[in-house]
Each structure stands twice: as structure tokens, then as C-alpha cells.
N, C-alpha and C positions, 0 to 999 in steps of 0.2 A: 827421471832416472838416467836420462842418456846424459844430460846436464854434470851431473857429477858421478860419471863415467868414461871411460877410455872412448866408448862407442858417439860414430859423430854426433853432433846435434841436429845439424843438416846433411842428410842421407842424399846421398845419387838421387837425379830427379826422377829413374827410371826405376829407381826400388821402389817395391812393395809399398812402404811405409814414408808419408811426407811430416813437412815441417813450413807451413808457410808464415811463421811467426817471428818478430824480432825474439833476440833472446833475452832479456832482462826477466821477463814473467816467470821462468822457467829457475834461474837462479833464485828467484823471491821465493817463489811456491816449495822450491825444493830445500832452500834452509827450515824454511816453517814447518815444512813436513817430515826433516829428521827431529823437532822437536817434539809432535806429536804421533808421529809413526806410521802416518799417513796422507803423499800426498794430494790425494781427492779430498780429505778435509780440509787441507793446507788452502788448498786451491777456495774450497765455499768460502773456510774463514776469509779468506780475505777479500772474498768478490763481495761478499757479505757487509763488512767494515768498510769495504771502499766505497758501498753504495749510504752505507751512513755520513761517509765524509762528503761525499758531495752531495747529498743533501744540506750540511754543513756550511760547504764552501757557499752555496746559493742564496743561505738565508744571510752569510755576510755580504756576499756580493751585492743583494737587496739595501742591507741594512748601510752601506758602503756609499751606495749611489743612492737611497731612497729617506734616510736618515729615521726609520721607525721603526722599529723591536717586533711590534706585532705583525705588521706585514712581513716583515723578514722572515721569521716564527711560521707563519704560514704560507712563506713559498719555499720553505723547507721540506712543509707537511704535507702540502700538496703535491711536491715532486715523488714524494715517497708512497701515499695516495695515489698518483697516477701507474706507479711502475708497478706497483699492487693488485692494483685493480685492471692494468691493460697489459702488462708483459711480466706478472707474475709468475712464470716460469726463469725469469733469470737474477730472482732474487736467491742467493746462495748458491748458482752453478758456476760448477767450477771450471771461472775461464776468464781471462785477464783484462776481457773489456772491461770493467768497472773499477780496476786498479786504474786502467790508463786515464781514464777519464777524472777517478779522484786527483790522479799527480796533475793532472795537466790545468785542474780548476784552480789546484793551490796555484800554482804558476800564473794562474787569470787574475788573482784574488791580490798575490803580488805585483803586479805588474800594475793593477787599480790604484795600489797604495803609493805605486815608488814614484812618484809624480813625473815618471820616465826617467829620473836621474842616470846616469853611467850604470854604475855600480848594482843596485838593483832593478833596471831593465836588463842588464843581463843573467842576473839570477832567477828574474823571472823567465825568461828565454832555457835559461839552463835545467829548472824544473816542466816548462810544457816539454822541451826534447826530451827529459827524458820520458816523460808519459808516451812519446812518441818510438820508443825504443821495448815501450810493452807492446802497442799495437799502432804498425806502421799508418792504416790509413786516417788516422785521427791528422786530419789537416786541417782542419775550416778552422780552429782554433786560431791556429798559427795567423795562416792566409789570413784570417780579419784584422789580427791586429796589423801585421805588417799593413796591408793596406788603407790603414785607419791611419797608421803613423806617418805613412808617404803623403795624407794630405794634410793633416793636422803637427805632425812634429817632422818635419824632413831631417831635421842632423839628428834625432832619434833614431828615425828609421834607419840611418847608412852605418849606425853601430850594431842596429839588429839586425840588419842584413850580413852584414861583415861577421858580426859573432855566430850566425847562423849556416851562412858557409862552410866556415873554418870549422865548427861541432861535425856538420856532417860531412866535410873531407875526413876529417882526423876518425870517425866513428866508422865510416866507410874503409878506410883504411890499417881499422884495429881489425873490424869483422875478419876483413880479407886475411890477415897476418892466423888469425885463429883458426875458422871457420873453411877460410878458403874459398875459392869460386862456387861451390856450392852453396854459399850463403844467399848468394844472389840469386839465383838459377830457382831457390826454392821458392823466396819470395817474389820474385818477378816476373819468371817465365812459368810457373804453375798452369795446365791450365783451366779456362773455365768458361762455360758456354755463357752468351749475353743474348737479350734478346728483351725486344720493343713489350712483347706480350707478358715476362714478367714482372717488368716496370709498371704496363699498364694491370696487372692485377692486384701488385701491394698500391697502389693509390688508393682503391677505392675498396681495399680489405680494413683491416681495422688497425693497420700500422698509422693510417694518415688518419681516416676519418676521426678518430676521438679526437686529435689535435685541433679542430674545425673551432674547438670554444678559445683556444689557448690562443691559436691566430689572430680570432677577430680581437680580442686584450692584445695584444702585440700591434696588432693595426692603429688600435686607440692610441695607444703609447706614443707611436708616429704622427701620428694626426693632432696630437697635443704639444706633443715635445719633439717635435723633430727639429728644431732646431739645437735642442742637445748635444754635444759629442761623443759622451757617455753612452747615450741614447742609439746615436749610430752609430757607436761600437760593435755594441748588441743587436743591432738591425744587421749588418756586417757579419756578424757569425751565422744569425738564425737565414739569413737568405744563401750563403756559403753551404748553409748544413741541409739548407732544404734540397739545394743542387746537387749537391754531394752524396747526398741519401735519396734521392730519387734513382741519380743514376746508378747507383752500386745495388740498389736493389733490384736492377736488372739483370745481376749475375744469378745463375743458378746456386741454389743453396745458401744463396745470401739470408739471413733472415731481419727481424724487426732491429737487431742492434744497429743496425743501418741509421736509423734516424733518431739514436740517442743523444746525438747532439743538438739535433732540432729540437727535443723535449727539451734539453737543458735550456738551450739559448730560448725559446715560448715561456717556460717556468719563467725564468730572470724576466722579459719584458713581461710578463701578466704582472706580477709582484709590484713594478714600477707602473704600471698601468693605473693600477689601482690607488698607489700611490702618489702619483700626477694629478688623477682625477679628483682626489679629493684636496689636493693642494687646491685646484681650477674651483671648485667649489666654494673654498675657502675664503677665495678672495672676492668671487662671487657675492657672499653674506657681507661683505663692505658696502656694496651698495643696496640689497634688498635682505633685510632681516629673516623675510618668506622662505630664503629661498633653505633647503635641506643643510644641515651641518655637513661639516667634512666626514666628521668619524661616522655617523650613520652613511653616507655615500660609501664612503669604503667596508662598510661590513657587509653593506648590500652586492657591493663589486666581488666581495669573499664566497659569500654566498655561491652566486652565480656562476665563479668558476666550481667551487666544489661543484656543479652539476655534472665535471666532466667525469666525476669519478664515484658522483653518488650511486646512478644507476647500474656500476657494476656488481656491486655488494649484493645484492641476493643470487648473483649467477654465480660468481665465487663462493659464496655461503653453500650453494648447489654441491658446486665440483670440488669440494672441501668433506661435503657430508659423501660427497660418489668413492671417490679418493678413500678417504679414512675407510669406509663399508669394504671396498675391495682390495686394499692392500694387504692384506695377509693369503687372499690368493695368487696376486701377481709377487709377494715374497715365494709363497711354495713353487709355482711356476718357474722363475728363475734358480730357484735354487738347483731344481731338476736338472735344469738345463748345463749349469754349472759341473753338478755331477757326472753328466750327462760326457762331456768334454775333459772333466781332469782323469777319465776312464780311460778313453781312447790315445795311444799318441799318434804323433802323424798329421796328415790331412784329416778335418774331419768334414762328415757331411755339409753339404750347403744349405740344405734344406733346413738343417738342425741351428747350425749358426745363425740363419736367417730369423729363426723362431726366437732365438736367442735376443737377437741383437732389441726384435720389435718390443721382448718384456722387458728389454732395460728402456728402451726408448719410453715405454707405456708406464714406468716405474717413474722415470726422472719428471712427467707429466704429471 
């Protein structure tokens, strides 16, 4: 609403009301939401689509570097499977991580194709920034390739360096001409308590641990093909992202979207994993006919990741059957509350807001 309105987009950092977001999400959500007449659905639709896209982008990215349909197909299914069955709460909420992340894959997917030429390396550079312009701390993207190009292509990288500069002088310097000093102040000097004990609680809550199967397939991947470049491309992001998401999930209020780039970059190396392994096999049957086919190695490899997501399906089935039984109480509960609030003007109670805030919270669950 503030977006395409008089009123700023970045408010004083001492008002009431913050904005620690780039702005691009907010012009998207809010076209799409004078089409449909509201932007909280503007906002699912498209957290919604963005998470079909890159599951998309993945199974090309597989089938890109892995050169087979079915594996690809199913590091699609399984990325969609994983976020289903372990951070099912942020499939269709409305909020621009999953945009950023679909822009920034296509930008990945290009960048695979362009065989680093001029021209599209930097259109692939021009699509991850601007995924980076929905949500600032999506980096590890970036940071991998650059540092993949500084060892393997050096007069690549001093054009993505140079083009990546110049984007964000010239971006930094539109904000300011707009936005003004408060663009900055809201995204960067916000603030927000960090601390060793939150970091050490999402480890070993259930942001990290379901990843424990996706690793060890990433480890394999290494361990076969690490001579690859491709190979530690993708080793490059997922160790970027695991750093990255460790440490930001030591801010308060951080939650699991912290390490959606580690799910991404684990999905892509399991997919190749499995793909590798049964290449290794493959060649294997050149010398002992005993030994197992490729294709049966790789279904049994398919297999065994689906475990990461098989065991969640009767708890979700649970809180699916909890969910549907109670939701027409916690609809009348809010609505109350609702009423409760469009009666009074003014200040109103805290106690009452508070009741309020917990049945949308307990709603969007």
C-alpha cells in the first residue's frame, strides 16, 4: 500500500512501523494485487509460483549438468517433498523469499548455459541481482560463482566483477535519489539481538537435522566427482549457504528460511549424486558383468533420499486432520477479535491485541 502511495516506503527508523526489505517485492506483490483486489493473496500467489519455479529451475539445473530426465524429474519432486513435509508452513505465505530465490535460480540456470560468454554472463549476473533486490541477504549465490570464476575463468570474473560493481553503485544511488537516507538506516542499521545460543539451538532443531541425508549424497558427489567444476560450483554455494545460514540464524526472530539455500544447493548435489554414482557403476559392468546395473543403483539412490521426507507424512497427515477439525473455531475466535477492534477507536487494549495477534499466528499454522 505505502509502495503505491504518497506515504514513504522506508519510514523514520524510530517510527512505529519498519521496512527492512529491498523494494522490488513490494512493487510486484502490489501490481498483482490491484489485479486481484488483494494484496495478501497477491503476495501467496506468488510465493506460491515462485516455489514451483524453482523447483523447476533444479530439475534443469540437474538435467543441465546430470544429462537424465528422470533424475532431474526427481530432484524437482523431492525439493517440493522436502519443503512439504519440513517447512510447510511457508508454502503460499505471503512473503518474497521464494520470489527471490526463484529470480535468482533462473540467473543460476543461465549462467550454466552461457558458457560465461560476455553477453550472457552478464545477464545472468543481471537476473541473480535482481533476485537480490527482493531480498537483500541472498549472497552465497553470488559469492560462489564469483569465486568459482576467479579460479577457473579469471577474465570472466573481472567482467562480473566490474558489472557487479557498477549494478550496485548505480542501484545504491537510484534508492538514495528515491527513498532517501532512510533506505539505508532501515535495512542496515535495524536492530537485532544475536547470540551463540540461538545459533546453537536451530542446529540441532529440525532446520539442520532432516538435511543430515541430503549431506551425506552431497559428500558422495565430492568424493566421486570432485574433480568436477560444475561439481565445485555447487560444493561453493552449498558450503557459502551452510555458513551463511548458520550464522544468520543466530539473529533473533530469524526463522528456517535461513537455510533455504543450503536445501537448494543439497537438492542440486543429491540429484548429481545419484547421477554420478550410477555413471561409477556403469563403467564398473565393463569389467564384471555381477556387478548391479546403473539404473537399478540409481533408483535404489532415489529411494533412500525419499527417506528424508517419507517419515514426515503421517505427522503432517496429523496436523492436516488437527488444522481442518479446528479451524472454524479459531475462524469465530478471530473474527470476534476483529469486531472486537473495528468497535473501538483509539488505542486499543493490549491484552486484546495480543489475543488477537496469537489467533492469526495459530490461523497462518
Amino acid at each position: 500500500m505505502r509502495a503505491f502511495s504518497d506515504r514513504p516506503l522506508y519510514p523514520d527508523l524510530k517510527a512505529l512501523t519498519s521496512n527492512n526489505y529491498p523494494p522490488l517485492s513490494f512493487y510486484i506483490a502490489g501490481s498483482l494485487g490491484l489485479l486481484v483486489g488483494d494484496n495478501i493473496i497477491a503476495g501467496r500467489i506468488i510465493s506460491f509460483v515462485s516455489l514451483l519455479i524453482i523447483a523447476i529451475n533444479i530439475g534443469l539445473i540437474v538435467q543441465r549438468l546430470g544429462k537424465w530426465s528422470l533424475i532431474a524429474l526427481f530432484s524437482a519432486v523431492v525439493f517440493l517433498a522436502y519443503m512439504a513435509g519440513h517447512h510447510y508452513e511457508y508454502i503460499g505465505m505471503n512473503d518474497p523469499q521464494m520470489l527471490a530465490h526463484a529470480i535468482q535460480l533462473i540467473g543460476f540456470l543461465v549462467f550454466l548455459t552461457s558458457n560465461q560468454t560476455d553477453g550472457l554472463l552478464i545477464l545472468s549476473l543481471v537476473i541473480i541481482f535482481v533476485g537480490g533486490l527482493v531480498k537483500h541477504n541472498l549472497l552465497t549465490l553470488t559469492l560462489a560463482i564469483t569465486l568459482w570464476l576467479f579460479f577457473y575463468k579469471r577474465r570472466s570474473f573481472y567482467v562480473w566483477l566490474a558489472a557487479s560493481l557498477a549494478m550496485l553503485v548505480g542501484c545504491l544511488g537510484l534508492f538514495y535519489s528515491i527513498y532517501g537516507s532512510n533506505f539505508f538506516t532501515s535495512l542496515l542499521a535495524a536492530a537485532r539481538h544475536w547470540g551463540l545460543g540461538n545459533m546453537a539451538e536451530h542446529l540441532v532443531e529440525r532446520r539442520f537435522t532432516p538435511l543430515l541425508l541430503l549431506l551425506a549424497s552431497g559428500s558422495i558427489l565430492l568424493a566421486i566427482d570432485y574433480t568436477n567444476r560444475y561439481t565445485q560450483l555447487i560444493a561453493f554455494y552449498v558450503l557459502l549457504a551452510g555458513i551463511w545460514g548458520i550464522y544468520i540464524s543466530g539473529g533473533a526472530g530469524v526463522n528456517f528460511k535461513a537455510i533455504f539455500d543450503l536445501i537448494i544447493g543439497l537438492t542440486l548435489m543429491s540429484g548429481l549424486a545419484i547421477q554420478r554414482f550410477g555413471e561409477m557403476f556403469s563403467r564398473l559392468n565393463i569389467l564384471d558383468r555381477k556387478t548391479p546395473k546403473s539404473s537399478l543403483v540409481r533408483i535404489t539412490g532415489m529411494f533412500v533420499l525419499c527417506l528424508t521426507v517419507l517419515f514426515t507424512i503421517p505427522q503432517r497427515g496429523v496436523d492436516l486432520l488437527l488444522f481442518l477439525g479446528n479451524l472454524e473455531n479459531e475462524k469465530a475466535l478471530v473474527a470476534q477479535d476483529i469486531a472486537f477492534i473495528a468497535a473501538h477507536d483509539g488505542p486499543q487494549p493490549c491484552v486484546r491485541i495480543s489475543r488477537f495477534a496469537t489467533g492469526l499466528k495459530n490461523r497462518s499454522r
